[in-house]
C-alpha positions in Angstrom: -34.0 -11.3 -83.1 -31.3 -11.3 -85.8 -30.0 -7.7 -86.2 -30.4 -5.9 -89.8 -29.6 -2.7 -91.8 -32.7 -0.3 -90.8 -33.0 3.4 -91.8 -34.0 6.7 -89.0 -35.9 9.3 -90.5 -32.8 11.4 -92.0 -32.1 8.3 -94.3 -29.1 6.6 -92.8 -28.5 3.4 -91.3 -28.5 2.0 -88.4 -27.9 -1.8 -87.5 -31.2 -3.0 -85.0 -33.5 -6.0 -84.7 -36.4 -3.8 -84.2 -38.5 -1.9 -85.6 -40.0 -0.1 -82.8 -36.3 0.5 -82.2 -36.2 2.7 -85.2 -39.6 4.2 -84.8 -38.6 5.3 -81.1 -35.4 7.6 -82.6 -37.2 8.5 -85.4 -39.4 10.1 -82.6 -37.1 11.2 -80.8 -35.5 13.7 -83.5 -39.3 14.6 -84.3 -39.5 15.8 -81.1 -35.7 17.5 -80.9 -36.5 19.1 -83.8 -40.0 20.5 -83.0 -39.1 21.5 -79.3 -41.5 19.0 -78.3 -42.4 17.8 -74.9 -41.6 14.4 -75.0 -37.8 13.6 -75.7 -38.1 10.8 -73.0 -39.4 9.2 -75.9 -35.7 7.8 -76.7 -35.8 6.0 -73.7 -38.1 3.6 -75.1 -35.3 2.5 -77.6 -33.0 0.7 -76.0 -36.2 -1.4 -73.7 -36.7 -2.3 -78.1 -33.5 -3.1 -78.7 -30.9 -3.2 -75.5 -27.3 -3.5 -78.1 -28.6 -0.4 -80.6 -25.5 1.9 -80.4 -27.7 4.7 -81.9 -30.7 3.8 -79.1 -28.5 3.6 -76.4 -26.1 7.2 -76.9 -29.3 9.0 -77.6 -30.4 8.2 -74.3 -27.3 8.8 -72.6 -27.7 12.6 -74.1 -31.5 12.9 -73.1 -30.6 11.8 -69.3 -27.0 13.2 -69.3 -27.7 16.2 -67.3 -30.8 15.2 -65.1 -29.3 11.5 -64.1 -25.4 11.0 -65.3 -25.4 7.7 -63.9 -27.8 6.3 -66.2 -25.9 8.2 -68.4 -23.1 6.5 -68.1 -25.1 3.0 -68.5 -26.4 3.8 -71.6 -22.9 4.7 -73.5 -21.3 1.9 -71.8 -23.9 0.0 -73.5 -23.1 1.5 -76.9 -19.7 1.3 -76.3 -20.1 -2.8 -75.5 -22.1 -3.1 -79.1 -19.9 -0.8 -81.4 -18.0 -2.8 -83.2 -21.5 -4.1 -84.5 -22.6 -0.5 -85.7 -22.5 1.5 -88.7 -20.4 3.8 -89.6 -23.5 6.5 -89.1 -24.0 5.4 -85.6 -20.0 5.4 -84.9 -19.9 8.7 -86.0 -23.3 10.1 -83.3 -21.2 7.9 -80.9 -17.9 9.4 -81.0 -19.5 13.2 -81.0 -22.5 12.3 -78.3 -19.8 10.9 -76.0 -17.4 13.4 -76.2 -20.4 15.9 -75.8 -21.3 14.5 -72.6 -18.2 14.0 -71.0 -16.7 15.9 -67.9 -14.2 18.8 -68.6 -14.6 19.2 -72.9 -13.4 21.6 -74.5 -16.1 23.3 -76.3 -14.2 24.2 -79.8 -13.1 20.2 -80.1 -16.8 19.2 -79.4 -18.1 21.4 -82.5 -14.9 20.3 -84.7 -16.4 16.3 -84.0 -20.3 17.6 -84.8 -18.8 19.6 -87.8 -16.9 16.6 -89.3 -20.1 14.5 -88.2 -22.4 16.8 -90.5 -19.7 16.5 -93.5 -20.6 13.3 -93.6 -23.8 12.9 -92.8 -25.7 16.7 -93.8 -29.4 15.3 -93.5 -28.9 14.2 -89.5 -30.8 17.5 -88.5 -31.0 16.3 -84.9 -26.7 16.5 -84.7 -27.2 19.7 -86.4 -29.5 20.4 -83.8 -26.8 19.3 -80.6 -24.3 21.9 -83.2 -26.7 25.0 -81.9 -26.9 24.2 -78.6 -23.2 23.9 -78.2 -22.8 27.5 -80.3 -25.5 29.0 -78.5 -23.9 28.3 -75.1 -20.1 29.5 -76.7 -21.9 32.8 -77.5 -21.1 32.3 -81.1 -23.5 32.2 -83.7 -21.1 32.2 -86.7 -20.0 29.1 -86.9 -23.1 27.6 -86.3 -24.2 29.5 -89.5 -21.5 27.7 -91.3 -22.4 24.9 -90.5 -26.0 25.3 -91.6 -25.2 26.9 -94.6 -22.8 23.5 -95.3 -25.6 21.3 -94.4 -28.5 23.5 -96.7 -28.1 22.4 -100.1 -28.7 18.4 -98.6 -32.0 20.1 -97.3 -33.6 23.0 -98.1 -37.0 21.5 -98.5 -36.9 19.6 -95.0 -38.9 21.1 -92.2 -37.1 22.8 -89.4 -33.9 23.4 -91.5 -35.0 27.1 -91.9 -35.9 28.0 -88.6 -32.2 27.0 -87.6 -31.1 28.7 -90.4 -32.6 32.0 -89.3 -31.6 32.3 -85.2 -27.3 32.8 -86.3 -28.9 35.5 -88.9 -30.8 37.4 -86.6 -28.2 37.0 -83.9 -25.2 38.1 -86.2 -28.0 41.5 -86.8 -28.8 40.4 -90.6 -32.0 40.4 -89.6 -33.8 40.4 -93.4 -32.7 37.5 -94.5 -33.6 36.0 -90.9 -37.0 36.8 -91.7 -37.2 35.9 -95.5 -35.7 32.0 -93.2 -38.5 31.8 -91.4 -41.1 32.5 -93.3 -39.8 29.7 -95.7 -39.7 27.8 -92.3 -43.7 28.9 -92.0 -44.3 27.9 -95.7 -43.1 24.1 -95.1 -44.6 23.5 -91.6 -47.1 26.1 -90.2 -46.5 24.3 -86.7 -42.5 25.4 -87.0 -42.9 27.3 -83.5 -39.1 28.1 -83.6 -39.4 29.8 -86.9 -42.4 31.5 -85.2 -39.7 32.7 -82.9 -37.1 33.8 -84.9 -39.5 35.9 -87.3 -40.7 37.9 -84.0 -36.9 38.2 -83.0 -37.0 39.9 -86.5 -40.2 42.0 -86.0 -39.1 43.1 -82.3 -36.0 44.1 -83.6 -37.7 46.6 -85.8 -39.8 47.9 -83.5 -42.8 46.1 -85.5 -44.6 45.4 -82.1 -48.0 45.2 -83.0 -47.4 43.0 -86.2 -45.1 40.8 -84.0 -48.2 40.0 -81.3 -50.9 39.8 -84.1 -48.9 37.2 -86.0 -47.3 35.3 -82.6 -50.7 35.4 -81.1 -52.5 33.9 -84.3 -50.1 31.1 -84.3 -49.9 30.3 -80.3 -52.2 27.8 -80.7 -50.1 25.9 -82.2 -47.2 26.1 -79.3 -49.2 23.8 -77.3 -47.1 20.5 -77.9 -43.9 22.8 -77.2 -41.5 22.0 -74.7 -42.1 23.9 -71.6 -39.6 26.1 -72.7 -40.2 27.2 -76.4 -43.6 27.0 -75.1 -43.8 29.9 -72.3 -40.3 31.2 -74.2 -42.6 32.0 -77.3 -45.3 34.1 -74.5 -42.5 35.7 -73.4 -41.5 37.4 -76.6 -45.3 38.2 -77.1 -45.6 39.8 -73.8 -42.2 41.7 -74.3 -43.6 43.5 -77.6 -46.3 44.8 -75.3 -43.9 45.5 -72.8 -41.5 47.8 -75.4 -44.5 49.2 -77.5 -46.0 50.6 -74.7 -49.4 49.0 -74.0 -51.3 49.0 -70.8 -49.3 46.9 -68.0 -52.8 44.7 -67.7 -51.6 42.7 -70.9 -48.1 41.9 -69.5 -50.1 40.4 -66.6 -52.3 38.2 -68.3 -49.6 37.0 -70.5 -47.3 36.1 -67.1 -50.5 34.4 -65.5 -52.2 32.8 -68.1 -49.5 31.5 -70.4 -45.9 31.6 -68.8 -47.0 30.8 -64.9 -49.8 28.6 -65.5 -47.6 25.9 -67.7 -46.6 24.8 -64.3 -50.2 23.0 -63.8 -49.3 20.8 -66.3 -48.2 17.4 -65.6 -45.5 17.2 -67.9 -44.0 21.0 -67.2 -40.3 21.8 -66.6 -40.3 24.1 -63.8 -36.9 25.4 -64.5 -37.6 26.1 -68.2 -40.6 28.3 -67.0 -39.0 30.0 -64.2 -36.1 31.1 -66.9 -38.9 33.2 -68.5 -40.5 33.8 -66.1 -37.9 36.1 -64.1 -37.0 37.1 -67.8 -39.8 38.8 -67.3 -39.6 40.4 -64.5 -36.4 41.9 -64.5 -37.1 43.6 -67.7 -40.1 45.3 -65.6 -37.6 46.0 -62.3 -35.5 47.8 -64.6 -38.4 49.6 -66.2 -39.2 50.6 -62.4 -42.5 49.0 -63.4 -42.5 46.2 -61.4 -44.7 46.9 -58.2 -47.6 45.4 -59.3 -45.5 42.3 -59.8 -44.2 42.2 -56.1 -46.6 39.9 -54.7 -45.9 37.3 -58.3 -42.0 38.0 -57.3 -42.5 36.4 -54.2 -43.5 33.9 -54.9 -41.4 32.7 -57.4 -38.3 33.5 -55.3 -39.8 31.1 -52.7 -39.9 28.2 -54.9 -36.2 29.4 -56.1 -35.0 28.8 -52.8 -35.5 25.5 -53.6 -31.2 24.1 -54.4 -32.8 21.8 -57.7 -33.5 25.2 -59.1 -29.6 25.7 -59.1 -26.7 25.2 -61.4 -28.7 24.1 -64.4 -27.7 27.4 -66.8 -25.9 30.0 -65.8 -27.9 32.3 -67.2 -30.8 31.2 -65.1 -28.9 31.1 -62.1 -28.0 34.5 -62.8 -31.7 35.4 -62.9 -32.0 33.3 -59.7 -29.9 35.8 -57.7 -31.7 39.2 -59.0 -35.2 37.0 -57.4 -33.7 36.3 -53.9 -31.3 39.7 -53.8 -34.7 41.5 -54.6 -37.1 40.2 -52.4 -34.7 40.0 -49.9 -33.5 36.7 -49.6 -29.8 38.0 -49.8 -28.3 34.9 -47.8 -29.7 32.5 -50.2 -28.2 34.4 -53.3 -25.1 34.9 -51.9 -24.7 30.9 -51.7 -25.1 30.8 -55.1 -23.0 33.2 -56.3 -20.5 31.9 -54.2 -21.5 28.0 -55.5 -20.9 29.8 -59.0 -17.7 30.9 -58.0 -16.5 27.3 -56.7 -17.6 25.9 -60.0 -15.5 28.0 -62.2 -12.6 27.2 -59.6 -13.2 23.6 -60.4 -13.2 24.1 -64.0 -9.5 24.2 -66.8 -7.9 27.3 -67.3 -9.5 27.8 -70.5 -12.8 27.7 -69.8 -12.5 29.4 -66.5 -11.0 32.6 -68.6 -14.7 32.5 -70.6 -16.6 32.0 -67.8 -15.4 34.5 -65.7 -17.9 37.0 -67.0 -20.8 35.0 -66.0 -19.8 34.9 -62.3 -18.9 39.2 -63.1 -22.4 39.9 -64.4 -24.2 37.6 -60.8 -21.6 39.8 -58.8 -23.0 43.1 -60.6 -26.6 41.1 -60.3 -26.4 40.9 -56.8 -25.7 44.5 -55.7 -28.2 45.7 -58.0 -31.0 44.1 -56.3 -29.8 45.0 -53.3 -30.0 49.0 -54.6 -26.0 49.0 -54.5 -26.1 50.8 -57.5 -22.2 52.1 -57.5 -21.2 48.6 -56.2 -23.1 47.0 -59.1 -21.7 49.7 -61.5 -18.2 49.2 -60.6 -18.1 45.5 -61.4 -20.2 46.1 -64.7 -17.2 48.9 -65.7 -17.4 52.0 -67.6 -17.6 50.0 -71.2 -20.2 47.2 -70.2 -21.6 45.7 -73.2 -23.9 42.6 -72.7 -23.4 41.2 -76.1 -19.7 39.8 -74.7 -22.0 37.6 -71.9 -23.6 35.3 -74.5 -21.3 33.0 -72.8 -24.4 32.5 -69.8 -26.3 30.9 -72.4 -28.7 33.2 -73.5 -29.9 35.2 -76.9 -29.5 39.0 -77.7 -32.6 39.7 -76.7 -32.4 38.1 -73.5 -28.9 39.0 -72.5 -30.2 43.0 -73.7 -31.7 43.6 -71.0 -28.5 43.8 -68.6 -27.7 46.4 -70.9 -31.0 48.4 -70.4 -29.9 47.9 -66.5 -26.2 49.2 -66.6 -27.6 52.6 -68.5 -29.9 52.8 -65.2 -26.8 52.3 -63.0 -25.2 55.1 -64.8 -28.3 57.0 -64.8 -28.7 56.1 -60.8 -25.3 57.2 -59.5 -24.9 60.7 -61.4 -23.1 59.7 -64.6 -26.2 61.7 -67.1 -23.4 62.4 -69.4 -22.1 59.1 -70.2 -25.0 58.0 -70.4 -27.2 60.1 -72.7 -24.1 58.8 -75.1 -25.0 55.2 -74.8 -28.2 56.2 -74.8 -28.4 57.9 -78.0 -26.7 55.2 -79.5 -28.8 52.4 -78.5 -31.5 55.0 -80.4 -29.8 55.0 -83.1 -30.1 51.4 -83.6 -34.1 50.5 -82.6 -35.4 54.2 -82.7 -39.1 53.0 -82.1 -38.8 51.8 -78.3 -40.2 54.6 -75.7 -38.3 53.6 -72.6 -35.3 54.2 -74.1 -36.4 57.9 -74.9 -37.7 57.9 -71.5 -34.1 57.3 -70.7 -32.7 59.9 -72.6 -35.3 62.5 -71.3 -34.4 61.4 -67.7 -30.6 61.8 -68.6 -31.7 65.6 -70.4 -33.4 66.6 -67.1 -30.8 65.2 -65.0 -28.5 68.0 -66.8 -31.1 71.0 -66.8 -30.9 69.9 -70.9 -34.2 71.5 -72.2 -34.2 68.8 -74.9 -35.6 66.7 -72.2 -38.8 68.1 -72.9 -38.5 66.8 -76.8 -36.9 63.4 -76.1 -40.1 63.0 -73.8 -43.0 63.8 -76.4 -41.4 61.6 -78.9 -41.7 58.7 -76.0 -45.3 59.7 -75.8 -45.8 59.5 -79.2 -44.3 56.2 -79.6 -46.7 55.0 -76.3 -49.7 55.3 -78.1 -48.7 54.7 -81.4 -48.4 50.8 -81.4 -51.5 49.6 -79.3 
């Protein structure tokens, strides 16, 4: 069929001879932009229309990381077509390829999506690809640039908010995240990551009961999530309990009913659930609540021993050797901290230097689970802050947590005095979250401090104040 000028959903053209064509990307960013569960939709674009430029370097993204070689047959297939494509798809081209090739540099890759977006500020999907790529450089500001340059083409368009409020929240102004994604919530009720960022917002403040009546009114809605987003969302909900104090019995239902059991469905990512799913439960080893968890622990280390499990994010890899260290599967995670270690040896100069820190933080990992707390505390150093590890791919509130952990290291080999400083000044930011009082009344008795005693009521308080 002769080819013609066709528009994608965000309005620009695209040169195709089929329809379905179109209505196969226009899918596609649907389901990019609602964390939906079926991005292999793309695939069905170029089996439409084998010459589409657009078709064909979608699909080369979708399959880039789970099968590079058909990768690499898709953008050779763009490549063979472009002097045939518009300037839109030329543009998706040139960024999506450099995206997905071996050794990028990371600022270069933005610079392309930024200059993309100049041009084209309605393609949410590239804006979409923009996040990722911040979110994995640990920096949120320029991904709020960019949204904020991309806004006035969009502001009623659904989805636009939601991404708008993640850099707030991460960059701590955390009102107008939550004025973002409640605008999200007024154009599409089913905007799950919005849903996300506003409890971000409402954990933040210590809000926890608000933050699981409004989550778990909405989860129903969650169900066409990507596995991810999906249990991601749970996680968040059973976190709130976790932090406000409620009865251990709800973190367990939440873990079995809506984080584990997304692996019974057909169309699950394991690897996407198992992220959460050891979120999970090194938040509870560090609140040295994890014993009724042991047997659940198991488990999921055995299917961790599993090498497919590796090397997709660092940050779940680093989750990966807590699991085996802990259960006792030491040799395992040692061959993949050392596999970590090879990678960044393989990798330039530059991003060796940023990476480093991920590799530090499985090192300090690793003798943690093991109980080598002054080993673990060592490699961590005496002015660990987790906030400069965003780098592993992960969100303030996930990446927290190895904070929480280095103030037990402290707290484990003698250091009370330093400390109850960190300590106090992690209260002074979120004052309404008992275990860290517990924390400071540990580090008060650990000194023969009688303010030990007060530092512990007001944890009390706070334990049956929420739930």
């Amino acid at each position: 069929m002769e080819k013609t000028l066709r528009r994608v959903r965000c309005g620009y053209e695209v040169n195709t001879s089929s329809d379905d064509c179109i209505d196969a990307i226009n899918s596609y960013y649907q389901q990019v932009l609602s964390f939906g569960r079926n991005r292999k939709v793309i695939l069905q674009a170029p089996l439409y229309d084998k010459d589409c430029v657009l078709g064909n370097i979608l699909a080369a993204h979708y399959l880039c990381s789970s099968a590079p070689s058909r990768a690499s047959f898709f953008v050779e297939a763009a490549k063979s077509n472009l002097e045939q494509s518009t300037p839109y798809e030329k543009a998706v081209f040139e960024a999506v390829r450099y995206l997905i090739s071996e050794d990028r540099d990371d600022d270069l890759a933005l610079e392309m999506h930024t200059e993309l977006l100049k041009r084209f500020p309605k393609d949410l999907a590239t804006l979409k690809r923009a996040h990722l790529l911040c979110f994995y450089m640990g920096q949120p500001a320029p991904f709020l640039g960019l949204v904020e340059q991309v806004l006035p083409a969009n502001e009623e368009e659904s989805y636009i908010h939601g991404l708008l409020a993640f850099p707030l929240l991460e960059l701590g102004r955390m009102e107008e995240a939550a004025v973002a994604s409640r605008k999200g919530y007024e154009i599409n009720k089913e905007d799950a990551w919005a849903h996300h960022c506003l409890c971000h917002v409402l954990q933040h403040q210590c809000r926890f009961k608000e933050a699981v009546e409004v989550m778990e009114g909405l989860a129903e809605s969650w169900r066409s999530c990507a596995s991810f987003l999906y249990t991601h969302n749970w996680w968040h909900v059973a976190l709130c309990y976790l932090e406000g104090g409620s009865p251990m019995s709800k973190v367990e239902e939440i873990y079995d009913h809506h984080i584990w059991k997304e692996l019974e469905r057909d169309d699950a990512v394991p690897p996407e659930v198992y992220l959460n799913a050891l979120g999970m439960l090194l938040r509870l080893d560090v609140r040295e609540t994890l014993d009724g968890f042991q047997d659940r622990l198991k488990v999921l280390a055995t299917r961790l021993t599993d090498q497919a499990n590796w090397y997709l994010e660092w940050h779940l890899d680093i989750l990966i050797i807590w699991a085996l260290a802990k259960v006792g599967e030491t040799s395992k995670a040692y061959e993949l901290l050392e596999g970590l270690k090879f990678r960044l040896s393989k990798m330039n100069k530059k991003k060796q230097q940023v990476m480093q820190k991920g590799v530090q933080l499985g090192e300090a990992v690793y003798e943690y689970a093991k109980g080598n707390y002054k080993e673990a505390l060592e490699l961590l150093g005496s002015e660990f802050n987790a906030f400069d590890y965003k780098i592993v791919g992960a969100s303030d509130e996930q990446i927290d947590v190895f904070n929480e952990m280095w103030c037990q290291l402290l707290l484990n080999t003698g250091q009370s005095s330093t400390a109850k400083e960190v300590i106090k000044e992690r209260i002074k930011e979120r004052d309404g979250i008992p275990f860290m009082w517990r924390l400071l009344e540990k580090s008060y008795a650990m000194e023969g401090n009688a303010e030990a005693v007060t530092a512990g009521e007001r944890a009390k308080k706070l334990e049956s104040s929420y739930f």
